[in-house]
Backbone as CSV, one residue per row, in Angstrom:
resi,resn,N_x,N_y,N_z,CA_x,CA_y,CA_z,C_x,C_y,C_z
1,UNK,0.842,-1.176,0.000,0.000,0.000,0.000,0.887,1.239,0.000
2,UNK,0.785,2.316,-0.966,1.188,3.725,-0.926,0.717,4.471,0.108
3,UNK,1.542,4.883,0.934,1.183,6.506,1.339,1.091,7.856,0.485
4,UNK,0.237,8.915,0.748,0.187,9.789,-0.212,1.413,10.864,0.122
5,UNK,1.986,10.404,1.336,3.421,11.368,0.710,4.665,10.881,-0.172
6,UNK,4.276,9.773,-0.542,4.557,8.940,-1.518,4.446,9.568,-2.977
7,UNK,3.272,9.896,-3.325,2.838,10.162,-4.628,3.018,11.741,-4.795
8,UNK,3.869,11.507,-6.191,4.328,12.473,-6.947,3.301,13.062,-8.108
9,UNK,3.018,14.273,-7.847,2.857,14.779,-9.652,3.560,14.787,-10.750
10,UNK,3.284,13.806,-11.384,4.316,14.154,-13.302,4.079,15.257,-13.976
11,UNK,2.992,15.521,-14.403,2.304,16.220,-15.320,1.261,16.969,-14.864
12,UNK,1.151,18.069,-14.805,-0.463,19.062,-14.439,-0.380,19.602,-15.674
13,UNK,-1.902,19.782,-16.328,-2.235,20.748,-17.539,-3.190,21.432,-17.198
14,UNK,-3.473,21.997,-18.189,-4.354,22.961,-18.107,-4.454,24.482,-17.241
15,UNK,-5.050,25.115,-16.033,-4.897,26.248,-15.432,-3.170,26.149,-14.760
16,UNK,-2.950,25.590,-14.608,-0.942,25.591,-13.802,0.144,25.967,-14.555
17,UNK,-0.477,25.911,-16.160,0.740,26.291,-17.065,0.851,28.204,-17.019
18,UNK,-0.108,28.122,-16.049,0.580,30.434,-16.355,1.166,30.224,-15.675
19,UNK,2.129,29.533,-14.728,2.728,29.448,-13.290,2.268,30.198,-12.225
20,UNK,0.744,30.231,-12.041,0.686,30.059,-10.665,0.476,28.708,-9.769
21,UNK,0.273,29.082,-8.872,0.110,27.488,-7.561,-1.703,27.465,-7.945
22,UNK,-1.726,26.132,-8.444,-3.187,25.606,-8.548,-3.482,24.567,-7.444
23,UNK,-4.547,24.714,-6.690,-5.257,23.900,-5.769,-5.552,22.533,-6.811
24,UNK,-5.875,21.634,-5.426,-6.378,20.274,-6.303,-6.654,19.516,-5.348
25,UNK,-7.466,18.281,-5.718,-7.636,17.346,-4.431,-7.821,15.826,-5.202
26,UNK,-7.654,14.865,-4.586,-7.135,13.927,-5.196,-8.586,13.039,-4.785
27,UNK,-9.013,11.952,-5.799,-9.767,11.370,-5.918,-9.498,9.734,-5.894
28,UNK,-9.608,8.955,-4.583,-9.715,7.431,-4.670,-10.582,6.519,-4.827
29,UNK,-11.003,6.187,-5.872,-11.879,5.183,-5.875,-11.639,3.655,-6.492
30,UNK,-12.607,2.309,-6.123,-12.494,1.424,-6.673,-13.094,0.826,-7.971
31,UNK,-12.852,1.019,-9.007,-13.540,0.716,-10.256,-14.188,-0.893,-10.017
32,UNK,-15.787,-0.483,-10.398,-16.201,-1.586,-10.451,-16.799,-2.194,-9.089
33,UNK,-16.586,-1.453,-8.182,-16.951,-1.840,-6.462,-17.794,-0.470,-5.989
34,UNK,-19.096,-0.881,-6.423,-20.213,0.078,-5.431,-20.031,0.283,-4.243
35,UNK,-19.438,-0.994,-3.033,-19.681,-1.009,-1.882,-18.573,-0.840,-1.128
36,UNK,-17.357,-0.001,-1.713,-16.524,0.507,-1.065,-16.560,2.346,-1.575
37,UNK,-16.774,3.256,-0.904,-16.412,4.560,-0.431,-15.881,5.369,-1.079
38,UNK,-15.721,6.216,-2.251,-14.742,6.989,-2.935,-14.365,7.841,-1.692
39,UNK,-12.741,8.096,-1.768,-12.211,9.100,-0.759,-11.890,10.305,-1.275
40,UNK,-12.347,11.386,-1.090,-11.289,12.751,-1.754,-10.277,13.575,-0.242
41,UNK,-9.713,13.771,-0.857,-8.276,14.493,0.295,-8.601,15.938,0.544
42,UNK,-8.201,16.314,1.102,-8.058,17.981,1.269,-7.743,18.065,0.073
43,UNK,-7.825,19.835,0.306,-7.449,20.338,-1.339,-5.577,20.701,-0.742
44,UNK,-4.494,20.805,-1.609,-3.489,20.923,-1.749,-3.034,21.984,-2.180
45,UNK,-2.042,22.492,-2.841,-1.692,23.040,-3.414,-0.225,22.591,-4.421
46,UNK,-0.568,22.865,-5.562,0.531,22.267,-6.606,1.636,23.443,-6.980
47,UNK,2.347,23.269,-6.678,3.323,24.310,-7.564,4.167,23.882,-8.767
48,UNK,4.460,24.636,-9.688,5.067,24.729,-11.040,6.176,25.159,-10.618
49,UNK,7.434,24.762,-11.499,8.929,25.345,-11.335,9.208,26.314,-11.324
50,UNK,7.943,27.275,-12.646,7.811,28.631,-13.255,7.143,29.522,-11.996
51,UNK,6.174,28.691,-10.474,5.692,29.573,-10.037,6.538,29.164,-8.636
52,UNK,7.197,28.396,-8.520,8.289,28.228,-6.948,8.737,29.165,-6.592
53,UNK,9.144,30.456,-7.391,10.137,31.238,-6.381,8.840,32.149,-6.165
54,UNK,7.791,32.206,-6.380,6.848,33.068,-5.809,6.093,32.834,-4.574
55,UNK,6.261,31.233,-4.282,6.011,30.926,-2.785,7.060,31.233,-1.783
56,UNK,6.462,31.797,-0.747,6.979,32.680,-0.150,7.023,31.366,1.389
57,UNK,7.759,31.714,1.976,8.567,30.611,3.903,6.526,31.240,4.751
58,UNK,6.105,30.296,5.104,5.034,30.555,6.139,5.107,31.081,7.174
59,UNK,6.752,30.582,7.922,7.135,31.232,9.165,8.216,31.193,8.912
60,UNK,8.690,32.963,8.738,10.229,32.958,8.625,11.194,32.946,10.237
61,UNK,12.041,32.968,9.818,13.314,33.666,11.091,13.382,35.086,11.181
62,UNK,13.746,35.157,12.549,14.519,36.729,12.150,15.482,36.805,11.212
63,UNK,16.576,35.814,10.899,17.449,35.698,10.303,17.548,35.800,9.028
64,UNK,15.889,35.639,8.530,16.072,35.548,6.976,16.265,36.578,6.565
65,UNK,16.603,36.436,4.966,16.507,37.670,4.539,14.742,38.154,4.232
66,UNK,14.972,39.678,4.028,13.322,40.329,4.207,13.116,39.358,2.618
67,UNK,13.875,39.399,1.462,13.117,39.199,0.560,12.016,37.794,0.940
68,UNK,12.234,36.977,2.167,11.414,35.736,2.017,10.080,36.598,2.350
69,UNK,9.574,37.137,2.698,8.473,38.244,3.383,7.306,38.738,1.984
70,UNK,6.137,38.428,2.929,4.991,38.405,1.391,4.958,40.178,1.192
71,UNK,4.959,40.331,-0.276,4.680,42.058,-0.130,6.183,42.652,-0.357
72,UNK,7.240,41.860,-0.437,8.485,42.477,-0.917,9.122,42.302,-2.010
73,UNK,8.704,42.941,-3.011,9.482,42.865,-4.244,11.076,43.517,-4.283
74,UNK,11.505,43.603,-5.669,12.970,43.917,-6.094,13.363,44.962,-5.716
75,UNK,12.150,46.066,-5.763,12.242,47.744,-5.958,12.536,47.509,-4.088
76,UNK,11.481,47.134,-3.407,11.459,47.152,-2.015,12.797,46.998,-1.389
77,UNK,13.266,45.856,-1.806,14.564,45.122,-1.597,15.508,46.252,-1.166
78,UNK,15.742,46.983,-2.743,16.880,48.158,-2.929,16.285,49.125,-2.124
79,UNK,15.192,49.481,-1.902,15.183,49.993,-0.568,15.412,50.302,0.365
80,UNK,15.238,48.972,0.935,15.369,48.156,2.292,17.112,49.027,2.440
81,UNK,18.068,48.096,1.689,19.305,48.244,1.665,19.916,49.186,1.874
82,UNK,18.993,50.551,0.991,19.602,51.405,0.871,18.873,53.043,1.809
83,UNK,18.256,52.212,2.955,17.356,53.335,3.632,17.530,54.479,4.314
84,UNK,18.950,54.182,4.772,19.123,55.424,5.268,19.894,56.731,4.365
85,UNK,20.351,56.344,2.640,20.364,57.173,1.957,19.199,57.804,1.409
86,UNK,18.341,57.458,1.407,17.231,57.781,1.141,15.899,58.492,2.197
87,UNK,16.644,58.649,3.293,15.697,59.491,4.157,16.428,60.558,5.282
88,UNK,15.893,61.699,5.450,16.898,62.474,6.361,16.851,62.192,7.731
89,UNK,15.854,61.342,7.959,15.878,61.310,9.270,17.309,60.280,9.771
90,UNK,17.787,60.290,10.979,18.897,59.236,11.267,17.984,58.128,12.135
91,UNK,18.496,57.341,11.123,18.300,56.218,11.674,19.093,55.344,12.564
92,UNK,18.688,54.692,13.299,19.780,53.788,14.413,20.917,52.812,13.344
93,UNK,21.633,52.330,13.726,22.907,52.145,12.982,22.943,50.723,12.674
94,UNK,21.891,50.132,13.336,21.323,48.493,12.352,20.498,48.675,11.646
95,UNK,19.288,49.752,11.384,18.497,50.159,10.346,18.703,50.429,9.561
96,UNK,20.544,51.398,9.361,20.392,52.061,7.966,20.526,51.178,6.990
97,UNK,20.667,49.705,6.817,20.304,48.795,5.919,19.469,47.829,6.169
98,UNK,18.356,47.856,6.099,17.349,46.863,6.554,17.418,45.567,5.633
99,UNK,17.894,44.369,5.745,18.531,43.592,5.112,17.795,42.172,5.995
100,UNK,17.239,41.969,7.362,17.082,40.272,7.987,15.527,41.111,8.358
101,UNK,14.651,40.243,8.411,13.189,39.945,9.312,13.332,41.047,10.348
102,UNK,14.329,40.366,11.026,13.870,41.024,12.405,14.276,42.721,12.130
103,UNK,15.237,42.834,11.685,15.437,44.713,11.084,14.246,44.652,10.927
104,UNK,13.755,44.469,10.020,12.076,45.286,9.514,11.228,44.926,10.497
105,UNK,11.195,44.151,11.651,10.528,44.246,12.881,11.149,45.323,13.710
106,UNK,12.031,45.406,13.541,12.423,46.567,14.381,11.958,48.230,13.932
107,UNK,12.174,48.192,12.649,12.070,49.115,11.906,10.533,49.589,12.308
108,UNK,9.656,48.497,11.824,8.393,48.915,12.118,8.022,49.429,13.672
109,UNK,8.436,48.951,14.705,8.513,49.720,15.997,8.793,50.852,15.951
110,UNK,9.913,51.368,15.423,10.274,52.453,15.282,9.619,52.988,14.525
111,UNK,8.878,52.853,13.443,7.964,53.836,12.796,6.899,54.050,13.787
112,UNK,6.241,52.893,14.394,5.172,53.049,15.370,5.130,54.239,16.327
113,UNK,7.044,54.289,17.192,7.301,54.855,18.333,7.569,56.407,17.803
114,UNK,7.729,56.479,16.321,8.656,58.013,15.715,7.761,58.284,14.374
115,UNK,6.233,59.666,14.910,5.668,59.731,13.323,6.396,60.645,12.564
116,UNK,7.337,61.195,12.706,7.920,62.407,12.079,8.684,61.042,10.878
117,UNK,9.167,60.024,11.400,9.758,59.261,10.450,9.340,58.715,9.493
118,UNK,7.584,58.215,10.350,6.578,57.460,9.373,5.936,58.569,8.705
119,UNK,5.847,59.454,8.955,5.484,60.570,7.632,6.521,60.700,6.773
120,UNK,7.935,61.121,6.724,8.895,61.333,6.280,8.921,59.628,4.676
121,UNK,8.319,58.622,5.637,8.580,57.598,4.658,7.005,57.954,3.807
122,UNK,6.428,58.064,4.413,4.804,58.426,3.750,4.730,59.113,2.293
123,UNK,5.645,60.299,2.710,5.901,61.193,1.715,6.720,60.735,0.901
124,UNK,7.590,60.637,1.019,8.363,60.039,-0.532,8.206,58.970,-0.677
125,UNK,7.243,58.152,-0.641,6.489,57.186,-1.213,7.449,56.150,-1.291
126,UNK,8.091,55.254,-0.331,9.199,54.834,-0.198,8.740,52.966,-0.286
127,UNK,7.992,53.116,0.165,6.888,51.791,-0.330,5.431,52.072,-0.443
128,UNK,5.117,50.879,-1.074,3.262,51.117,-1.141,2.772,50.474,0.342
129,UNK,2.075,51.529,0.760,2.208,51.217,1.839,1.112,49.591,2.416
130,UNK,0.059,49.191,1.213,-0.339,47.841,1.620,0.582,46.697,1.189
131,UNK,1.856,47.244,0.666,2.962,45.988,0.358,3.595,45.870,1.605
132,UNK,4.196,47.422,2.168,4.387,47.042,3.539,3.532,46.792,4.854
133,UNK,2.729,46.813,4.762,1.685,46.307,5.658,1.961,44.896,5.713
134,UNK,1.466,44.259,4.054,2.041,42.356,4.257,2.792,42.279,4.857
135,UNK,4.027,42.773,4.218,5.573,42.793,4.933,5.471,42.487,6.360
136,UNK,5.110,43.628,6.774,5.024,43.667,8.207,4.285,42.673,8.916
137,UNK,3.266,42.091,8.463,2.285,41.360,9.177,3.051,39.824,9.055
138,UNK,3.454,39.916,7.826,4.144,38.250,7.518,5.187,38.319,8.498
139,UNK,6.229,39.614,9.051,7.259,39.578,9.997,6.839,39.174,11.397
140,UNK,5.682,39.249,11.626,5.115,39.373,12.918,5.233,38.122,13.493
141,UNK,5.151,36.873,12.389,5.129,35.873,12.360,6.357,34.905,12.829
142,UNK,7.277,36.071,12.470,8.803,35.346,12.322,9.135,34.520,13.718
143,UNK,10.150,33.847,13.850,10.784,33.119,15.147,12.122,33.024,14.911
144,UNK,12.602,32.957,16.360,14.018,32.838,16.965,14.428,31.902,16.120
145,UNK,15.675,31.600,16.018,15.977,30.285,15.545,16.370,29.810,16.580
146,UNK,16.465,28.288,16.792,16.761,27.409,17.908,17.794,26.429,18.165
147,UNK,19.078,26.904,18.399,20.175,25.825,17.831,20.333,25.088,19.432
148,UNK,19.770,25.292,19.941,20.613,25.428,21.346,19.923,23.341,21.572
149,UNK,21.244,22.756,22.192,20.690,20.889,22.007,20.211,21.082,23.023
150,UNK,19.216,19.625,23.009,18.516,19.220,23.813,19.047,17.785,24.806
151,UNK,18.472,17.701,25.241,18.832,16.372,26.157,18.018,15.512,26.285
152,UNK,18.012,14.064,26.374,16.861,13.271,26.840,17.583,12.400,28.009
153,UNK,16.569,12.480,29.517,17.341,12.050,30.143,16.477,10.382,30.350
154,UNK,17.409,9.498,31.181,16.652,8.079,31.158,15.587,8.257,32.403
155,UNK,14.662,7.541,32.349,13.559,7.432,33.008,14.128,7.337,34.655
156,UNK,13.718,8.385,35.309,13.946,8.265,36.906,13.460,6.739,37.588
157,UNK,12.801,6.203,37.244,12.546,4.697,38.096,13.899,3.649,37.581
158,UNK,14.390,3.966,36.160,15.214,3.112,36.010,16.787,3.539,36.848
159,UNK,16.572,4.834,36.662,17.913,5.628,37.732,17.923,5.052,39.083
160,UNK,16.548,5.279,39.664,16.296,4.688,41.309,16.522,2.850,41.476
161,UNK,16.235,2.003,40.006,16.287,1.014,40.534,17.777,0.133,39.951
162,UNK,18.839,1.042,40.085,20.335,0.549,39.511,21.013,1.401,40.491
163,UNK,20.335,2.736,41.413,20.941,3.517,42.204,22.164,4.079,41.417
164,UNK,22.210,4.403,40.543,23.610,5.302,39.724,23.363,6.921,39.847
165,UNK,23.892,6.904,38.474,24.002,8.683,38.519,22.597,8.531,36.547
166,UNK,21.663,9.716,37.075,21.138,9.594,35.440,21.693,9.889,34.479
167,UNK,21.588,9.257,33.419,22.164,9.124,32.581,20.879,9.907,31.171
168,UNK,21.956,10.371,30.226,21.282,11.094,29.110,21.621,11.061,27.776
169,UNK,21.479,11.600,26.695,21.694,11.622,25.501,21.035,13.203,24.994
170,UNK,22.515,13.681,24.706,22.226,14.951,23.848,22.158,14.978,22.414
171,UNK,21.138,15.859,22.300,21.299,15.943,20.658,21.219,16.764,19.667
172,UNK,21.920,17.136,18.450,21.903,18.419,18.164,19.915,19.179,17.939
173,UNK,19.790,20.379,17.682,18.893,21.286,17.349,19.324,22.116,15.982
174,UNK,18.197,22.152,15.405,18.150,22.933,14.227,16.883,23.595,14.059
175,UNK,16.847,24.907,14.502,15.317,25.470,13.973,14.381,24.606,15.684
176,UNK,14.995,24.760,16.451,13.505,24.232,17.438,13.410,22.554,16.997
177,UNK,14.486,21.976,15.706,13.542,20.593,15.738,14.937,19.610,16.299
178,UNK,14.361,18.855,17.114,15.329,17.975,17.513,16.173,17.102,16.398
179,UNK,17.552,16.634,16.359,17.766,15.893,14.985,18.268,14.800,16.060
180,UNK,17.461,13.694,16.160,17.034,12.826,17.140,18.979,11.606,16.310
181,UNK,18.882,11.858,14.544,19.876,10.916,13.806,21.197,11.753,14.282
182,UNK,21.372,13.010,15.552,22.988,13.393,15.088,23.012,13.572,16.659
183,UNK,23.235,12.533,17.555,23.196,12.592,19.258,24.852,13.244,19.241
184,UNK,25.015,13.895,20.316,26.427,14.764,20.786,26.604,14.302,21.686
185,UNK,26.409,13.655,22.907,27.051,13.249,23.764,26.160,12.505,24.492
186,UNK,26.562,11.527,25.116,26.257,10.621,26.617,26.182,11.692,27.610
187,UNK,25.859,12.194,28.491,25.981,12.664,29.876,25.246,12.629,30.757
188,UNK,25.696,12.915,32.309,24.888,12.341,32.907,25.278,13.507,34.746
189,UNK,24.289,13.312,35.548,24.006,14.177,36.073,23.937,13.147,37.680
C-alpha cells in the first residue's frame, strides 16, 4: 500500500501552465466496487517550477533575509538596503540597511514609536504602503531560531532502581527541531 506522501505529480495541464500554484484534491476510488467509499483528500496546493520562487517561507526567522516576506518585491529590496540614503531622518545604525526579518521588525517599531519618520517615509512614497503592511504582518510571524541541544534524560525509576548517577543523551537542534539521527554526547548528572 502507498502513502500519499509517496505520490508524486508528473504532469499538471491545463490552469498551472501560467505558473501560478493551482489547488487540487485527489480522488480514490475502486472501479467496479459500489460497496466501497470513494475518498477525496483535502485540497493541496501544486506548484510549477515557473511559479516556486513566488512561494513565499510561512514562518520565517529573524534571520532571513526580508526578501522571504509576502509584499516584498525587487524595488522594495533596494530599498530596504539602501534606507538610510534615502531618508533624512537618522536612523539607528542596524536600520540604515534593513537587510534580515527582524530589522524590519524593528524598523516597524520604530515607525510606530517616531511619526515624524513614518510621515517622512509616507511622503516620498518609499513603499506602497499595503505591500508594507504584508511585509510587516508576515514579519510578525517570524521566530528565533533554535540551535541550542537538547537532552533526553533516562527514566527516573530506572535511575532509582540501579541507584547510579542519570544518565542522558544529547542531541543536536536545528530550527527548534530535535535531529534525534545526530546525538552529541552521553551525559549524565
Amino acid at each position: 500500500m502507498r502513502q500519499l506522501s509517496e505520490l508524486r505529480c508528473l504532469c499538471v495541464h491545463g490552469e498551472n501552465q501560467s505558473g501560478k500554484a493551482s489547488e487540487f484534491k485527489l480522488l480514490v476510488y475502486v472501479p467496479g466496487r459500489n460497496d466501497v467509499t470513494p475518498l477525496v483528500s483535502d485540497t493541496f496546493t501544486v506548484v510549477t517550477t515557473r511559479s516556486k520562487g513566488a512561494v513565499k517561507a510561512d514562518i520565517p526567522t529573524v534571520t532571513d533575509p526580508v526578501k522571504v516576506l509576502e509584499g516584498i518585491g525587487d524595488q522594495a529590496l533596494v530599498t530596504l538596503a539602501e534606507l538610510q540614503d534615502r531618508l533624512e531622518y537618522d536612523l539607528p545604525d542596524h536600520l540604515k540597511a534593513v537587510t534580515q526579518v527582524g530589522q524590519l521588525l524593528d524598523l516597524m517599531k520604530l515607525l510606530e514609536a517616531q511619526p515624524a519618520l513614518s510621515s517622512e517615509m509616507r511622503c516620498k512614497k518609499l513603499f506602497k504602503p499595503v505591500d508594507l503592511q504584508r511585509a510587516a504582518t508576515h514579519a510578525a510571524t517570524a521566530v528565533h531560531p533554535d540551535y541550542r541541544p537538547r537532552v533526553w534524560w533516562a527514566p527516573e525509576s530506572l535511575v532509582q532502581q540501579q541507584q547510579q548517577q542519570q544518565w542522558g543523551v544529547l542531541f543536536h537542534c536545528r530550527l527548534g527541531a530535535v535531529q534525534l539521527d545526530q546525538p552529541l554526547a552521553a551525559v549524565h548528572r
